[in-house]
N, CA, C and O atoms as a CHARMM CRD file, in Angstrom:
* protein
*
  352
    1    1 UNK  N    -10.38600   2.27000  -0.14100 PROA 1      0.00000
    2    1 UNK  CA    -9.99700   1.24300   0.78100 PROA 1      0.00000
    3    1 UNK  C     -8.50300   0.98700   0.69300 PROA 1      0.00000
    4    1 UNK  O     -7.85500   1.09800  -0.34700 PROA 1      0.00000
    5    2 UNK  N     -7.95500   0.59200   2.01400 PROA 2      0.00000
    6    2 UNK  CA    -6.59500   0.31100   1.74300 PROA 2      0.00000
    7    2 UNK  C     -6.56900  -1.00000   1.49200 PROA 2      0.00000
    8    2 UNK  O     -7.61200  -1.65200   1.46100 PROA 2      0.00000
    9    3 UNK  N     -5.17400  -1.62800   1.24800 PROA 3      0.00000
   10    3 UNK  CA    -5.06700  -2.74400   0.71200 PROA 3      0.00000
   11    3 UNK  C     -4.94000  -4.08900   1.52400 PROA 3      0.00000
   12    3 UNK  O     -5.60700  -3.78200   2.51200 PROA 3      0.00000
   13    4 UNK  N     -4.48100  -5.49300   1.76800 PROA 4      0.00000
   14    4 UNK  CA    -4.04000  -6.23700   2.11400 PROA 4      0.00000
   15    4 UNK  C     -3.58000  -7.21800   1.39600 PROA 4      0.00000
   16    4 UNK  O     -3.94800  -7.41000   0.23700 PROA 4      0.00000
   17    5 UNK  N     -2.48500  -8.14800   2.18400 PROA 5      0.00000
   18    5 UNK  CA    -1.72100  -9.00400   1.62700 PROA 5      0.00000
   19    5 UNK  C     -2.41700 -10.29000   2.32200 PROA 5      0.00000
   20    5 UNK  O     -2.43900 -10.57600   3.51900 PROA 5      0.00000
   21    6 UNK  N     -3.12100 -11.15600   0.94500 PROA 6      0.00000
   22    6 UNK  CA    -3.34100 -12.44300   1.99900 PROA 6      0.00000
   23    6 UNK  C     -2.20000 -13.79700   2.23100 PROA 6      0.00000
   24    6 UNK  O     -1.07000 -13.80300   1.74300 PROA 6      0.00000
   25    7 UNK  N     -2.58300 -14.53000   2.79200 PROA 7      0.00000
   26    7 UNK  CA    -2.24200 -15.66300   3.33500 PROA 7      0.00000
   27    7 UNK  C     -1.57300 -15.97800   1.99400 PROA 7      0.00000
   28    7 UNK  O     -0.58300 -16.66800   2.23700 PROA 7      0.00000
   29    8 UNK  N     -1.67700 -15.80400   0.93500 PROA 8      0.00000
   30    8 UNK  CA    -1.05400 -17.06400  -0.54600 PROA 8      0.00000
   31    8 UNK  C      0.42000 -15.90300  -0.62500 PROA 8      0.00000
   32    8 UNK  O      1.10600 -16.14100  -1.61900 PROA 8      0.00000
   33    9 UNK  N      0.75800 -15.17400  -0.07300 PROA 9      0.00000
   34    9 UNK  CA     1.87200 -14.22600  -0.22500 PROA 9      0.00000
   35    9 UNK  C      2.89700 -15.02700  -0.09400 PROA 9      0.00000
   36    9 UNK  O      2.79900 -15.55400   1.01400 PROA 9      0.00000
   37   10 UNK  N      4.22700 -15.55200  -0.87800 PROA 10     0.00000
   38   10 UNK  CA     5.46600 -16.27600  -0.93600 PROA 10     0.00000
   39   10 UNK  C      6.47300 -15.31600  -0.38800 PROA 10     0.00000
   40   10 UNK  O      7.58400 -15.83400  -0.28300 PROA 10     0.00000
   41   11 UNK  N      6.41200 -14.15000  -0.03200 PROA 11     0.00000
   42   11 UNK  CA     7.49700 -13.31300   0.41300 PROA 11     0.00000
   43   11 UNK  C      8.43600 -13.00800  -0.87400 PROA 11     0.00000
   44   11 UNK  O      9.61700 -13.35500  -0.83400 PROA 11     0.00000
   45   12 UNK  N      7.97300 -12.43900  -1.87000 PROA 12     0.00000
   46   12 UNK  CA     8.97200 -12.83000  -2.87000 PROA 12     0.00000
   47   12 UNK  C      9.90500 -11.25500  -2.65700 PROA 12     0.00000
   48   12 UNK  O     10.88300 -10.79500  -3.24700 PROA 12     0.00000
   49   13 UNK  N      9.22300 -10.85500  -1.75600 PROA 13     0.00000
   50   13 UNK  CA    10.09900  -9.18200  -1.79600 PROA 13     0.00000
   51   13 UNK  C     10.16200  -8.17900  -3.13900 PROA 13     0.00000
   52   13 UNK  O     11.11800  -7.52700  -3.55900 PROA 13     0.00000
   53   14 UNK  N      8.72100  -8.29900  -3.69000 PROA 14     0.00000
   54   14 UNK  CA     8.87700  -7.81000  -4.71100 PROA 14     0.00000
   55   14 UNK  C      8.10100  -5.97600  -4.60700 PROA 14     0.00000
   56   14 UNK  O      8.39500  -4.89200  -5.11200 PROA 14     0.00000
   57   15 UNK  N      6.81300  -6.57100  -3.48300 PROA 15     0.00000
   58   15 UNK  CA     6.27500  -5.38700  -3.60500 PROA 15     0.00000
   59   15 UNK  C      6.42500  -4.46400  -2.38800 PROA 15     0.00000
   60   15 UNK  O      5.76900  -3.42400  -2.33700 PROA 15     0.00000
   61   16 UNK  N      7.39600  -4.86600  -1.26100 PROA 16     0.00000
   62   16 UNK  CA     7.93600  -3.69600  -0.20100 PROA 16     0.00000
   63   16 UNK  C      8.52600  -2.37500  -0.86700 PROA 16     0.00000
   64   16 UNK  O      8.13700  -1.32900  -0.34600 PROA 16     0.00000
   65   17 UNK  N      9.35500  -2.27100  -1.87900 PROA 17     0.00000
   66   17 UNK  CA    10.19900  -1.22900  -2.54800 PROA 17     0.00000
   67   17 UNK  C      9.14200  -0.69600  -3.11500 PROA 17     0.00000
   68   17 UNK  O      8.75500   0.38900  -2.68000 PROA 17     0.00000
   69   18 UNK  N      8.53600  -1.24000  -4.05500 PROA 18     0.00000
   70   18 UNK  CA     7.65200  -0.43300  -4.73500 PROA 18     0.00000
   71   18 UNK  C      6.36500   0.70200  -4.02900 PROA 18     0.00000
   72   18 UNK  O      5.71500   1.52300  -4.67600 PROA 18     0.00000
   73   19 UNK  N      6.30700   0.53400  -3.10100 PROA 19     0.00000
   74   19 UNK  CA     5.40500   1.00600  -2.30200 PROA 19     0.00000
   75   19 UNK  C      5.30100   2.52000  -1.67900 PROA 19     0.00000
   76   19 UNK  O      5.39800   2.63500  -0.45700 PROA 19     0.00000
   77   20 UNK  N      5.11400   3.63700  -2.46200 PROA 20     0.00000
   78   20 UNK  CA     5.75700   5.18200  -2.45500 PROA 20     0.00000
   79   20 UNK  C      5.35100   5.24400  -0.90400 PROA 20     0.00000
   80   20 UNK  O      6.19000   5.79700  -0.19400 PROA 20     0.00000
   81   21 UNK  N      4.27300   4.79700  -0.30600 PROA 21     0.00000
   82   21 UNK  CA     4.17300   5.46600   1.15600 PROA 21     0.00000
   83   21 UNK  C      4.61400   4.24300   2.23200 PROA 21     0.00000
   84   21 UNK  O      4.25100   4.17000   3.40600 PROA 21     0.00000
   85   22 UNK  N      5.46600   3.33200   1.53800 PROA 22     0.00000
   86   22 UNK  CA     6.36100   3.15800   2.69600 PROA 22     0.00000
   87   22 UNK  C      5.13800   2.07700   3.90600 PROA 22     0.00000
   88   22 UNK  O      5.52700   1.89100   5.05900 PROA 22     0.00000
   89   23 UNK  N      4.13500   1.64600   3.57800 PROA 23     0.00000
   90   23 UNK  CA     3.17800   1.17900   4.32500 PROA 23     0.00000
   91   23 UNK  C      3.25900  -0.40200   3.62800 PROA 23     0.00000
   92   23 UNK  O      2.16500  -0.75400   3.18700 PROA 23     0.00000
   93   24 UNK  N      3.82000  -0.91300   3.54100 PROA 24     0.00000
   94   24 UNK  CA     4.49800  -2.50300   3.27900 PROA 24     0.00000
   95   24 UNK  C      5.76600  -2.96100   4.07900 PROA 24     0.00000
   96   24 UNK  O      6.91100  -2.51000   4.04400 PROA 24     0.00000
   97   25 UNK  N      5.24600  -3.95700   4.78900 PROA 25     0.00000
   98   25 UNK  CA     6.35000  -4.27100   5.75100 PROA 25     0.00000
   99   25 UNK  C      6.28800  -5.79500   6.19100 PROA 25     0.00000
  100   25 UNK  O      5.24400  -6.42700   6.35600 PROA 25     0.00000
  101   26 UNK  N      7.46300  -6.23800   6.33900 PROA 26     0.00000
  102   26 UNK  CA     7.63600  -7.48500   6.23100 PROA 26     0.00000
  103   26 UNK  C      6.92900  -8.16000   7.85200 PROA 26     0.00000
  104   26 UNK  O      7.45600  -7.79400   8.90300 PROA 26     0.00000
  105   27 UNK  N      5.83000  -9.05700   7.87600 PROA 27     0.00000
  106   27 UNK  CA     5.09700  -8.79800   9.13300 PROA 27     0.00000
  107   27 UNK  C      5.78700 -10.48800   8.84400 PROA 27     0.00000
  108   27 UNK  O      6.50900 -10.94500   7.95800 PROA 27     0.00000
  109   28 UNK  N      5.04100 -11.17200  10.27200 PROA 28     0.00000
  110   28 UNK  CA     5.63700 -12.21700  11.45500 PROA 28     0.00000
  111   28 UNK  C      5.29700 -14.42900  10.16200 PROA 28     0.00000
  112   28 UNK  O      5.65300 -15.60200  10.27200 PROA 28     0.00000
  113   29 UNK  N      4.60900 -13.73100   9.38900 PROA 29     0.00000
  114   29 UNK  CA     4.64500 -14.76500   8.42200 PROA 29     0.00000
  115   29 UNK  C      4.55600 -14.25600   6.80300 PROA 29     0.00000
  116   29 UNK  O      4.71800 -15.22900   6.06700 PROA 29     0.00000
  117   30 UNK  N      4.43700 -13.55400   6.38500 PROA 30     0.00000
  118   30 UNK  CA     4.36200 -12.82800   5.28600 PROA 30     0.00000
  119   30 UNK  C      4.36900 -11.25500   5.56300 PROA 30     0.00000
  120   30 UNK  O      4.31900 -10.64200   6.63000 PROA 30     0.00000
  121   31 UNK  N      4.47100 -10.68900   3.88700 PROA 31     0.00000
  122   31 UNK  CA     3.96400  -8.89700   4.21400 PROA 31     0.00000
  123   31 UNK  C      2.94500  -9.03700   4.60000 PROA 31     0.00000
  124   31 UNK  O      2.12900  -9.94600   4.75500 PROA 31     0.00000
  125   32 UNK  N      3.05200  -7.87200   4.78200 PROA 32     0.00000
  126   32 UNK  CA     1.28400  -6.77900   5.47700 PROA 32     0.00000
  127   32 UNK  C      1.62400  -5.18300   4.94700 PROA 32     0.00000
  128   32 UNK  O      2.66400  -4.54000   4.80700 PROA 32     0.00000
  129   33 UNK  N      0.15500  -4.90100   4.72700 PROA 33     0.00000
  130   33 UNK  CA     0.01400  -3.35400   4.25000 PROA 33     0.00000
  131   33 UNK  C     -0.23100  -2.35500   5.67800 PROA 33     0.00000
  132   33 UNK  O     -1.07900  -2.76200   6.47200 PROA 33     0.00000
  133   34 UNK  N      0.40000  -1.23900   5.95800 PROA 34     0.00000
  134   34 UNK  CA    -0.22800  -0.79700   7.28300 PROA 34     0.00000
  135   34 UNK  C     -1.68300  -0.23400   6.68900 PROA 34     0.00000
  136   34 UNK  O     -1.48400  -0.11100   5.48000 PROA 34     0.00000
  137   35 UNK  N     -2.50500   0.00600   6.86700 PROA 35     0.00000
  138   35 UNK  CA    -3.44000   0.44400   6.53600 PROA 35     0.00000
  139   35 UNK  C     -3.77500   1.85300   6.73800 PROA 35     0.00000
  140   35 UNK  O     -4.85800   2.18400   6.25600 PROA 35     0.00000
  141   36 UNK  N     -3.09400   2.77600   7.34400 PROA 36     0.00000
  142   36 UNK  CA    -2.90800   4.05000   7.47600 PROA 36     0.00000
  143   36 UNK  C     -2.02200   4.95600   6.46300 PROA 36     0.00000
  144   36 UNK  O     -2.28900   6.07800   6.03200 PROA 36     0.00000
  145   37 UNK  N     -0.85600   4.11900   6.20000 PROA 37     0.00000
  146   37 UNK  CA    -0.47900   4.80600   5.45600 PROA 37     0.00000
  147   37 UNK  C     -0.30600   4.16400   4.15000 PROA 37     0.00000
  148   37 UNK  O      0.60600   4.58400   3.43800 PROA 37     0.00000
  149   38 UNK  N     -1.19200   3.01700   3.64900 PROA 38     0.00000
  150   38 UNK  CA    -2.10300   2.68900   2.28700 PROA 38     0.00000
  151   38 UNK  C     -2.67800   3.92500   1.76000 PROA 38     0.00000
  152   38 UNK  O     -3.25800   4.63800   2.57800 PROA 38     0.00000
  153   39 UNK  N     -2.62200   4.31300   0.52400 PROA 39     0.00000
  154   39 UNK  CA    -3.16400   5.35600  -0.37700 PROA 39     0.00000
  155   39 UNK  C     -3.83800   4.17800  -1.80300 PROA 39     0.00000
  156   39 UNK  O     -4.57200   4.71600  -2.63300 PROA 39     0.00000
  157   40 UNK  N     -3.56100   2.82100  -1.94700 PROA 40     0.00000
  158   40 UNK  CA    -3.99000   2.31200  -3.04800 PROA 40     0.00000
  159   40 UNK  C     -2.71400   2.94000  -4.02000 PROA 40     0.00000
  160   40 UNK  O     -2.48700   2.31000  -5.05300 PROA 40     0.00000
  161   41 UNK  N     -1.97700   4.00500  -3.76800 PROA 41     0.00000
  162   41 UNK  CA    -0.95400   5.20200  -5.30400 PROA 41     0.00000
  163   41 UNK  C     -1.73100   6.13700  -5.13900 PROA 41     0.00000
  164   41 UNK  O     -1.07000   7.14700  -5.38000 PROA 41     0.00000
  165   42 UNK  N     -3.20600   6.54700  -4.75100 PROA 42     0.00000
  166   42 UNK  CA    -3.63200   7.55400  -5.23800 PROA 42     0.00000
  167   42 UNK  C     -2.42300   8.71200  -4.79600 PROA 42     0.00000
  168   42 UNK  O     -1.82600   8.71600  -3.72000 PROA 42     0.00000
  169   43 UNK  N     -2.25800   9.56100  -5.78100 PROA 43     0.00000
  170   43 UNK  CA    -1.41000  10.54900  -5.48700 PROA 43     0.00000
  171   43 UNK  C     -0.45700  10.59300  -6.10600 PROA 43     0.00000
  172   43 UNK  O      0.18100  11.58800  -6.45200 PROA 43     0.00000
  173   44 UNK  N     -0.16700   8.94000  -6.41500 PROA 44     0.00000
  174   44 UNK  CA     1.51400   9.02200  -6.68500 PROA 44     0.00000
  175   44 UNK  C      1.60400   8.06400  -8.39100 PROA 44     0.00000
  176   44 UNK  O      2.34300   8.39100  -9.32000 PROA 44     0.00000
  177   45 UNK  N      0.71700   6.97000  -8.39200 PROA 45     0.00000
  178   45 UNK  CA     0.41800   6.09900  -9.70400 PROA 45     0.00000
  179   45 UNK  C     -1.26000   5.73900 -10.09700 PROA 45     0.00000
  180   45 UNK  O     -2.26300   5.48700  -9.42900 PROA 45     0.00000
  181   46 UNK  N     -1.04400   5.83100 -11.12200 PROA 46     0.00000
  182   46 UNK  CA    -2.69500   5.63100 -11.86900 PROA 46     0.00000
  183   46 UNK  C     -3.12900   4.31200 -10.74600 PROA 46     0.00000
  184   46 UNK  O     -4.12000   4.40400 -10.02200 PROA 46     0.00000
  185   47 UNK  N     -2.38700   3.32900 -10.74700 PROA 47     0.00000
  186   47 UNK  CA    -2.49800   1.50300 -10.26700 PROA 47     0.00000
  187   47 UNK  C     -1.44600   1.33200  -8.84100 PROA 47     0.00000
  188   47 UNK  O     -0.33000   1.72200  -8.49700 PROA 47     0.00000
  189   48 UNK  N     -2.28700   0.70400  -8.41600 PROA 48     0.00000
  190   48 UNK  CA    -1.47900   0.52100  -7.30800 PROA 48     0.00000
  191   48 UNK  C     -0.36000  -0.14500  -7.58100 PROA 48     0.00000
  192   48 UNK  O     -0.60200  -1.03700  -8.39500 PROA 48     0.00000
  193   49 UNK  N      1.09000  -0.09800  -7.16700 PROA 49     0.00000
  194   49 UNK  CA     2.36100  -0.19600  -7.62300 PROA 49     0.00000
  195   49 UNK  C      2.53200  -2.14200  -7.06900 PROA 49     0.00000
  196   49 UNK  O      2.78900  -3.14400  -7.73600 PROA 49     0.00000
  197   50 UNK  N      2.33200  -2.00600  -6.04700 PROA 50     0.00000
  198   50 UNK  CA     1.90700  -3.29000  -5.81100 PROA 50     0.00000
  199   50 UNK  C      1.17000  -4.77600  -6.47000 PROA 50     0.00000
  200   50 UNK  O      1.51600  -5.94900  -6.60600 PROA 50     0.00000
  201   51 UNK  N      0.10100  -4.03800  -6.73800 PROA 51     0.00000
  202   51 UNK  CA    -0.74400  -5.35000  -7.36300 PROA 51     0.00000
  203   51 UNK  C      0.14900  -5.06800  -8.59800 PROA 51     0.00000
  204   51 UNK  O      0.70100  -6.11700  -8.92900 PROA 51     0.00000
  205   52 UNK  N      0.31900  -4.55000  -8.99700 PROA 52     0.00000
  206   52 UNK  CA     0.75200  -4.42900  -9.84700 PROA 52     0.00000
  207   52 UNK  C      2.23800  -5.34700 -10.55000 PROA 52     0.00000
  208   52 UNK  O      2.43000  -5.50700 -11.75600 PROA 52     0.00000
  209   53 UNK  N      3.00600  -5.77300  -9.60300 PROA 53     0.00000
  210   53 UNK  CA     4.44100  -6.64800  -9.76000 PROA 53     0.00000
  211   53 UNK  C      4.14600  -7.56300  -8.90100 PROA 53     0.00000
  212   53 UNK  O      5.06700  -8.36800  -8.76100 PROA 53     0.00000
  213   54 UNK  N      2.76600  -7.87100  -7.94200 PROA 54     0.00000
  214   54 UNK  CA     2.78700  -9.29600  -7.28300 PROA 54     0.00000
  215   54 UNK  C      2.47300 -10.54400  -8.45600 PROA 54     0.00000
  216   54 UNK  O      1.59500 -10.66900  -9.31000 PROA 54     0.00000
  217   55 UNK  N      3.20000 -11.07100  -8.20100 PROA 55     0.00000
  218   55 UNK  CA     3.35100 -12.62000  -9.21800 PROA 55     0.00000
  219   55 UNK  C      1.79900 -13.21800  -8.67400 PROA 55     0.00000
  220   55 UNK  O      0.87200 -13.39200  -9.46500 PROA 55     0.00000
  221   56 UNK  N      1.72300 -13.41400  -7.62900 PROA 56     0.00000
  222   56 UNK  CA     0.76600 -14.38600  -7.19400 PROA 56     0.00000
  223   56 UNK  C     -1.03900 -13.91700  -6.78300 PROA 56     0.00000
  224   56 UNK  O     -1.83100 -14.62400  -6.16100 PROA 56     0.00000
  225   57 UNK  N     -1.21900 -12.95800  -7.18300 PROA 57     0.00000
  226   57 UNK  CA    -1.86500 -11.53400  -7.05800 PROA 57     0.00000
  227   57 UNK  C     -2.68500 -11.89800  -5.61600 PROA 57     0.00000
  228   57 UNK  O     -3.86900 -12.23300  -5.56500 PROA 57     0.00000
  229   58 UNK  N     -1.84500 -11.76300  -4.55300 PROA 58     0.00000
  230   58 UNK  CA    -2.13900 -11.74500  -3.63700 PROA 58     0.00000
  231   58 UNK  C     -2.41500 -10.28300  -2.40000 PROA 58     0.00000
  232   58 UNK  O     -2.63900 -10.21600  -1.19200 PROA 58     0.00000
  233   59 UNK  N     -2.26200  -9.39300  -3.40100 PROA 59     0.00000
  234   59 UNK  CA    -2.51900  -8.30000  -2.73400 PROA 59     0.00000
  235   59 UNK  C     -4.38500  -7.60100  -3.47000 PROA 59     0.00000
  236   59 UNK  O     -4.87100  -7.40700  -4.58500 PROA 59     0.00000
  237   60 UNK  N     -4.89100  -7.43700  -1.84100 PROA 60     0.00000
  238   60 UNK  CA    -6.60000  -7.48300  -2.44700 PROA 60     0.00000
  239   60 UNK  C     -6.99800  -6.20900  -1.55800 PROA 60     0.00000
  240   60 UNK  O     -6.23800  -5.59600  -0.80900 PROA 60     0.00000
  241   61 UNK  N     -8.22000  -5.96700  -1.77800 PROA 61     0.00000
  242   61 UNK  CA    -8.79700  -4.33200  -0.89400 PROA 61     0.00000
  243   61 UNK  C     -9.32600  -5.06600   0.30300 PROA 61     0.00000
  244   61 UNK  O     -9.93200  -6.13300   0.20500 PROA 61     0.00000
  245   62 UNK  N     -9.10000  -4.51400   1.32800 PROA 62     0.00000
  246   62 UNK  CA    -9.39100  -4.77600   2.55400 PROA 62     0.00000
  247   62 UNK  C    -10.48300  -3.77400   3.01000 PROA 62     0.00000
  248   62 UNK  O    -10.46300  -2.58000   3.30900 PROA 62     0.00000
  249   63 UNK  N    -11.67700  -4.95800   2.93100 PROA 63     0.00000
  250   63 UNK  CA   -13.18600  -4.34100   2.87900 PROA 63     0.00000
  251   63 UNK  C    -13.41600  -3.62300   4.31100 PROA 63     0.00000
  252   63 UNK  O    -14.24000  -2.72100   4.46200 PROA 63     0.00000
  253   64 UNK  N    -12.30000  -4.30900   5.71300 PROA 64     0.00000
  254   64 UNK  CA   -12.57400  -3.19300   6.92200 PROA 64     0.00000
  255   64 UNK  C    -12.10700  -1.77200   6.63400 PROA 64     0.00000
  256   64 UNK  O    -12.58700  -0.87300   7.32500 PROA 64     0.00000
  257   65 UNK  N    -11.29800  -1.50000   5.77100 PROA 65     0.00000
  258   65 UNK  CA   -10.95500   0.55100   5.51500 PROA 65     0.00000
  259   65 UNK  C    -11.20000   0.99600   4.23300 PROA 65     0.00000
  260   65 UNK  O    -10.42500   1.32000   3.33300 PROA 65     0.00000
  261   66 UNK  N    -12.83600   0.94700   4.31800 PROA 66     0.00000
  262   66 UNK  CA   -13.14000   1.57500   3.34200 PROA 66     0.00000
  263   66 UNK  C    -13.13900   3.09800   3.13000 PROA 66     0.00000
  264   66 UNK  O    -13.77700   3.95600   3.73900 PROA 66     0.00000
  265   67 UNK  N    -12.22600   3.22800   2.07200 PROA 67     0.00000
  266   67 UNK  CA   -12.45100   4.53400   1.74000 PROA 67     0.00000
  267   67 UNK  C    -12.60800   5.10600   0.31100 PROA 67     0.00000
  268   67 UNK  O    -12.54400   4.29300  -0.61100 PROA 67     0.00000
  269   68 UNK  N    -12.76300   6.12900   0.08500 PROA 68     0.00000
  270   68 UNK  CA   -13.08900   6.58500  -1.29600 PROA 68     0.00000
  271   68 UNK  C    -11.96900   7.25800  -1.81700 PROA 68     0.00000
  272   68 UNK  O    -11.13400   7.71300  -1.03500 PROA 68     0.00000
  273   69 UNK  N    -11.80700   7.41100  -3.32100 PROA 69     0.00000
  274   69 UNK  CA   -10.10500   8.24600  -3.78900 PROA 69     0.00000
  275   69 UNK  C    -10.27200   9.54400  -3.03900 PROA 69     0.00000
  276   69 UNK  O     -9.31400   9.94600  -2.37900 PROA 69     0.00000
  277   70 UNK  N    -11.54800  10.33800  -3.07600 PROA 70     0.00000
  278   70 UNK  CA   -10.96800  11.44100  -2.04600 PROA 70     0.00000
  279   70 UNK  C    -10.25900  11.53400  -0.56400 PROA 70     0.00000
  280   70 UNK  O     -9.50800  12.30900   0.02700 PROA 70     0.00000
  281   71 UNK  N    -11.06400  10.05800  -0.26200 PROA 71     0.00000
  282   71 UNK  CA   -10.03000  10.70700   1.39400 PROA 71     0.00000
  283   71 UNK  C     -8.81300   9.72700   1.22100 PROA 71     0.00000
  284   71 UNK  O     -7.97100   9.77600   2.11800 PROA 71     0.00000
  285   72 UNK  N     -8.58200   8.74900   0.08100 PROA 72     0.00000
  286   72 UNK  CA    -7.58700   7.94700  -0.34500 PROA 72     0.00000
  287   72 UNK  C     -6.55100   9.28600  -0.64000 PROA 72     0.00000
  288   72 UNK  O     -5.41700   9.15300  -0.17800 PROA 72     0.00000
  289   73 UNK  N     -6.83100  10.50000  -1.33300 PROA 73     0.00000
  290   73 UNK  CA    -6.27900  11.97000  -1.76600 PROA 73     0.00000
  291   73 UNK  C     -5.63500  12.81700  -0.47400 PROA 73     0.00000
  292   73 UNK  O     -4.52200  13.33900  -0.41800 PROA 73     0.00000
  293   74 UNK  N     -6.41000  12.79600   0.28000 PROA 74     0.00000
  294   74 UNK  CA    -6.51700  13.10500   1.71200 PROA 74     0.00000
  295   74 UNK  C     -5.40600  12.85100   2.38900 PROA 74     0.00000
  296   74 UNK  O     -4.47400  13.59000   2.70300 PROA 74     0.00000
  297   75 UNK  N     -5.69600  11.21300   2.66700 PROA 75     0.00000
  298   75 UNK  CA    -4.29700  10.53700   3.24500 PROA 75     0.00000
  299   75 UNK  C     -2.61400  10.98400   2.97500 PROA 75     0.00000
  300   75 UNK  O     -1.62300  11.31900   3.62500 PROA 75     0.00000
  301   76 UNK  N     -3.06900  10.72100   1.44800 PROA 76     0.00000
  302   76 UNK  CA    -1.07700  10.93200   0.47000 PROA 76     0.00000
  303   76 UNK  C     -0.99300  12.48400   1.17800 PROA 76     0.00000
  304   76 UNK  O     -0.04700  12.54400   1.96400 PROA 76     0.00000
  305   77 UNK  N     -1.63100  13.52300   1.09300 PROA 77     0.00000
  306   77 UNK  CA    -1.65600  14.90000   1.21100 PROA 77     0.00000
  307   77 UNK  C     -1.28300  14.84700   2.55000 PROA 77     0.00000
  308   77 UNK  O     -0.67000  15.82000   2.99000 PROA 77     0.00000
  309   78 UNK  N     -1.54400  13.84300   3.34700 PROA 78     0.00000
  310   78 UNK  CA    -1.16400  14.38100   4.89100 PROA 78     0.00000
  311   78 UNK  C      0.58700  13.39600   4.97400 PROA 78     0.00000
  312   78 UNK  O      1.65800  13.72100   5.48500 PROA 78     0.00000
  313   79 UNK  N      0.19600  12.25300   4.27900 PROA 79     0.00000
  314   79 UNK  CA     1.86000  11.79900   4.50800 PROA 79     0.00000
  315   79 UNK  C      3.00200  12.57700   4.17100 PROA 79     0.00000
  316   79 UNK  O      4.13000  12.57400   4.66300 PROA 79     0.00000
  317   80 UNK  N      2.21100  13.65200   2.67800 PROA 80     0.00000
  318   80 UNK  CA     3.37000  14.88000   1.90100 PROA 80     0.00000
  319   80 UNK  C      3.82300  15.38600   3.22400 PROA 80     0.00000
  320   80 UNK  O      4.97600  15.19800   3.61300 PROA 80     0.00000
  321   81 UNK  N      2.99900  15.97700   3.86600 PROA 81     0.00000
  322   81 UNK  CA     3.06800  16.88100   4.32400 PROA 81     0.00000
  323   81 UNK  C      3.97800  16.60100   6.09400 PROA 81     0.00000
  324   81 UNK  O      4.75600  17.41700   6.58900 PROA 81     0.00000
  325   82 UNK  N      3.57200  15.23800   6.73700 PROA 82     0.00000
  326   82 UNK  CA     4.22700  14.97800   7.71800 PROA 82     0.00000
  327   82 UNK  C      5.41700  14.43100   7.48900 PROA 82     0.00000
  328   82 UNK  O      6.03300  14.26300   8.54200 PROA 82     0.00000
  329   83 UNK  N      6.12100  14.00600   6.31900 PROA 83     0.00000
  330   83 UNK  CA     7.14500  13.83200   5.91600 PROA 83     0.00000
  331   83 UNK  C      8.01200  14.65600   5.03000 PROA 83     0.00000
  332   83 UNK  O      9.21000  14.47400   4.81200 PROA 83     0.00000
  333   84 UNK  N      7.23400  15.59500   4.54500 PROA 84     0.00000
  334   84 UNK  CA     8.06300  16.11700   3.87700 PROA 84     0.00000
  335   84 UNK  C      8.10100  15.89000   2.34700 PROA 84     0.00000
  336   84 UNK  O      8.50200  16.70900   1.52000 PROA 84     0.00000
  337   85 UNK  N      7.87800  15.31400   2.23200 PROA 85     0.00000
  338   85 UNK  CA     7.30100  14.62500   0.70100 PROA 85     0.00000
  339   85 UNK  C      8.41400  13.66200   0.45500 PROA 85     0.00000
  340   85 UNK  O      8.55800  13.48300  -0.75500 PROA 85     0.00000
  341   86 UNK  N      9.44900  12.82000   1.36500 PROA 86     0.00000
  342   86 UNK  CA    10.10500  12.72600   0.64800 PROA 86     0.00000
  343   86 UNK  C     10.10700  10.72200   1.10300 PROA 86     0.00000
  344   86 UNK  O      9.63200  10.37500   2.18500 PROA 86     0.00000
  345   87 UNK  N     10.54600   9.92500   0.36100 PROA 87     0.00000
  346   87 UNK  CA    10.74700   8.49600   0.03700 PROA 87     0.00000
  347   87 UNK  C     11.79600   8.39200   0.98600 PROA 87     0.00000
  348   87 UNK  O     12.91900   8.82100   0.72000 PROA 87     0.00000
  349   88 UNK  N     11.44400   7.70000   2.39500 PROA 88     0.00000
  350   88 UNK  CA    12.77600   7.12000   3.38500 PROA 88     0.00000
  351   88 UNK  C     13.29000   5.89100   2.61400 PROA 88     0.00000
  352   88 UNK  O     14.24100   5.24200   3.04900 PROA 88     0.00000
């Protein structure tokens, strides 16, 4: 499953950078995760990089995109690949 940012999010700007696929973005009252290009890290960190430095642990699995680490595997493999592998 990919992730989401709820409502208790302070904007602290901590977990946009950390985010290897670039799918954290500063939305119209707090972040938001895009949900497409959410991997959870699979691919890139054991833990998602995110929950991981949110102070307020406001980042949770978003039970509408459920998916499993394989097609979570899947995903990173297609972002490598339409980008190039590389961190904009």
């Amino acid at each position: 499953m990919a992730l989401l940012i709820t409502d208790q999010c302070i904007n602290c700007d901590v977990c946009e950078p950390e985010c290897p696929n670039q799918a954290i973005f500063e939305g119209v009252e707090h972040y938001e995760i895009d949900p497409r290009r959410c991997t959870q890290c699979v691919g890139h960190f054991a833990v998602p990089q995110c929950v991981e430095v949110c102070p307020v642990d406001c980042i949770l699995s978003d039970r509408e995109t459920i998916e499993t680490e394989d097609q979570l595997l899947e995903k990173f493999k297609r972002l490598q690949l339409t980008e190039g592998g590389h961190r904009q």
